[in-house]
C-alpha angles and dihedrals in degrees: 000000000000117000125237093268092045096066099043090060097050084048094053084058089110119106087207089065085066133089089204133058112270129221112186131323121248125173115201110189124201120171097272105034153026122226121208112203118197100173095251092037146025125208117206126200129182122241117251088243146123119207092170088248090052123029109175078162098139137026091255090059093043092055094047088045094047086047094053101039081053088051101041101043087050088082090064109028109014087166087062108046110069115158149310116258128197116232109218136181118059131320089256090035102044112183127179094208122096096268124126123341134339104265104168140344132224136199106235109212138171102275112231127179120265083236089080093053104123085221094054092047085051090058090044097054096244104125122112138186090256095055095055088045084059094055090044086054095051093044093054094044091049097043085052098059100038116129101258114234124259108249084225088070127088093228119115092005114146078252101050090047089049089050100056090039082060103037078067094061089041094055088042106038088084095038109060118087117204132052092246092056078050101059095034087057096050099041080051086048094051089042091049089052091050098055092042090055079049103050102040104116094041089060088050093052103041088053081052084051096046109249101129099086144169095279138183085249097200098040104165139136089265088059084052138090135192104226131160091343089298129099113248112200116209144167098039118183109283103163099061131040094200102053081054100036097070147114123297093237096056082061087048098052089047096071095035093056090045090059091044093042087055092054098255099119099166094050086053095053091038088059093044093047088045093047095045091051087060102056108009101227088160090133083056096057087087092079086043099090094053097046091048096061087039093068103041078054085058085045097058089029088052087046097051085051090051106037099019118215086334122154091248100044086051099044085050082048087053080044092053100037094050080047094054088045090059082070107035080067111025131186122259106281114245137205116213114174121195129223128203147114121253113284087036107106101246086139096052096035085049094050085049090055093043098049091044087053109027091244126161099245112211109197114200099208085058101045100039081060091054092052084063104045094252127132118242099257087044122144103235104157108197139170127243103269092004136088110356084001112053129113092269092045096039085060098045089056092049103046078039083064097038100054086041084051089047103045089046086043088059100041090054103261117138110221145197123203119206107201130134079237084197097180128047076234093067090044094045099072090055097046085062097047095058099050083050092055089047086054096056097043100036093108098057102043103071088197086295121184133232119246121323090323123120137257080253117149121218116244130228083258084069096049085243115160107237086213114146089222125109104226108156094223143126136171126204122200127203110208104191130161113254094227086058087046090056091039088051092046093051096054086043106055086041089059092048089061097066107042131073125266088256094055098036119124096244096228115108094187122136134166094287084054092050097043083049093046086046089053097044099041120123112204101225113210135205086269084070094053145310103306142196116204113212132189122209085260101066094102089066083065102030101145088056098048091044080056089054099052089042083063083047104055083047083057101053106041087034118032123181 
């Protein structure tokens, strides 16, 4: 039997009801609402339901919410959002002139095709990096701009978090149907208990710092579109002020989990890495982790909803749930550094690493900029040893890098860091670091391994220690000629200057940078810490090398 709405919809399939042309009539159906599709317009009407966190249960409730959801996503995608219209006439002779009562209303938006769904594109195969970059991009302008919550509201509180992470075991407890699911779904309720007694007063202060924010809500790749080379965000959350009203990492979380979720686990850590670089929420990375599995609990809750106790809903539950456990019991965290003069590909070589093992990637170039006040594409001409880049600055950057590196260390995050690291003094704080993080964590690890690799060792072909030591470390050298550094960083420094500051690659180094970094380096060897040797030809066998350092990173958290 079709719903109200339902038939409204199938009674409004008449171009001559229009005051457009029509091109063909397409109806798209959620759990919450029916899409009417018309070629040069949608309309888009809300279900008749009430889901406890949604209740669109009477008309009154559909046109505020219609009203709100045209206010709120006209902050993302003004072009798309266009009115709401009353639908008049009768429930089986709809008509959208102003004849009769009121019988439903619908939001009128610019119609696009489901090609540029961000979601289709992602089961196509059509996804980049830069594409994820962009949404990265839009998600840190807008969150930076987001009206900040009132401390006088409920929204964002340590309460109102715990109520909506357990408002997803209460919808699914009835739901799973094995004892294993059983079991996975209360071991991931006890875990989330445990890190909301934990976090509690991070999630205080960084409401008091103003991070909980009027958010998007339901920000995924199905709520994207690719237009015009840029990222459009829709169909934020409307019906519910606390689910919108949160912090920015939860949103965060969101569209990394759906990449993630979708089996695209590089995109997802580019866009972290890329988010994260804009606006340097490092310190909030420790919520990250909670918020992530919270909203992989909404996913198989929302397709439940959806799809009910089909096949393929349980068999996305078993997904999430395997994908929740990945950080309930987490590998061994790991430090790799990068050396290399400018024009080397540290940067791209350290993106690589980060993305093959889901590492937060710190870029100095980024974050020397930050110390100063400065964007990342900003212009910020300096001399060699002067400016940025003289001794003091230098140090700040360096220590900067080294108590980031520390504090994600210690919360379990593997990192690269992507620095020149010039001198064996700017390398030696960090090796420390990570035999003291070794130390703290040596009798959980049970010699565990990183992703699918091996427990391979490295050879002496490979310039590895042997040393017995667990000291979660590996450098990476770049061994480039100099007459290719000076060819990159001309090209370089040519395409920057044509781009815009947003777009711009963040290195300043010219030819003077790269004659004074010839003359400072410091060649590091195997006695500072387990170390790979590449020449300027290792992205022609990428999939080899990445092999290699795979068999590293076992050799340094698990040494045989």
């Amino acid at each position: 039997m079709l719903s109200i709405i339902n038939t409204i919809v199938s009674g409004l399939c008449h171009p001559d009801l229009f005051d457009h042309p029509v091109e063909q009539f397409k109806v798209l159906e959620t759990h919450s609402s029916v899409v009417l599709l018309t070629g040069p317009f949608a309309y888009k009407f809300k279900r008749a339901v009430n889901f406890g966190f949604l209740d669109y249960s009477t008309l009154e409730r559909r046109h505020e919410a219609c009203l709100q959801e045209l206010q709120i996503n006209s902050r993302y995608a003004p072009d798309l959002y266009l009115a709401v219209v009353p639908v008049y006439g009768t429930v089986e002779a709809p008509s959208l002139q102003p004849q009769g009562p009121v019988q439903e209303y619908a939001i009128k938006m610019r119609q696009f095709g489901q090609e540029q769904l961000l979601a289709v594109m992602a089961q196509k195969g059509q996804l980049t990096p830069a594409i994820a970059e962009a949404i990265a991009d839009q998600m840190a302008a807008f969150h930076e701009r987001a009206e900040r919550v009132v401390l006088e509201a409920d929204m964002g509180t340590p309460a109102c978090v715990r109520r909506w992470v357990m408002e997803n075991f209460e919808a699914l407890a009835p739901l799973v149907q094995t004892g294993l699911q059983r079991e996975k779904l209360a071991e991931t309720q006890v875990w989330m208990q445990q890190k909301l007694d934990a976090l509690e007063p991070l999630l205080i202060q960084r409401r008091r710092d103003g991070f909980v924010r009027d958010c998007h809500g339901d920000l995924h790749l199905g709520n994207m579109i690719w237009q015009d080379d840029q990222v459009l965000f829709f169909d934020a959350i409307e019906f519910n002020e606390e689910l919108r009203w949160i912090d920015v990492q939860s949103e965060l979380a969101f569209a990394v989990m759906d990449l993630e979720d979708r089996g695209l686990p590089a995109l997802a850590n580019g866009l972290l890495n890329r988010y994260l670089s804009r606006n340097g929420d490092y310190a909030g990375l420790a919520l990250f982790p909670l918020f992530w599995v919270y909203r992989a609990l909404v996913r198989a809750k929302v397709g439940l909803l959806q799809r009910g106790n089909s096949e393929a809903a349980l068999q996305h539950l078993d997904h999430l749930l395997t994908l929740c456990h990945r950080l309930i019991h987490p590998q061994p965290p790991f430090l790799v550094l990068m050396h290399g003069l400018s024009g080397s590909g540290k940067s791209w070589l350290a993106a690589c690493v980060s993305g093959a093992f889901q590492a937060i990637q710190l870029r100095s170039d980024v974050e020397r900029k930050r110390l100063h006040g400065l964007a990342a594409g900003a212009d910020s001409p300096s001399q060699p040893a002067a400016g940025l880049y003289e001794a003091g600055a230098s140090e700040r950057t360096y220590a900067h890098l080294f108590a980031l590196s520390a504090q994600l260390l210690e919360q379990g995050f593997p990192v690269v860091v992507d620095a020149a690291f010039l001198t064996r003094a700017q390398r030696a704080p960090f090796l420390t670091l990570a035999r003291r993080v070794a130390n703290a964590t040596e009798s959980n690890t049970n010699n565990s391994t990183v992703g699918n690799t091996n427990n391979s060792t490295v050879g002496n072909t490979e310039n590895a220690t042997e040393s017995n030591t667990k000291i979660f470390m590996l450098l990476l050298v770049l061994n480039v000629p100099t007459e290719e550094l000076k060819r990159r960083i001309a090209m370089r420094r040519e395409k920057n200057g044509s781009l815009s500051p947003e777009k711009r690659d963040p290195s300043d180094a010219d030819e003077q940078v790269l004659a004074w970094q010839l003359n400072t380096r410091e060649l590091p060897d195997s006695n500072e810490a387990p170390m790979l040797v590449l020449d300027a030809q290792w992205p022609l066998r990428r999939s080899a090398w990445m092999e290699r350092i795979a068999k590293a990173i076992d050799r340094t958290i698990a040494p045989g």
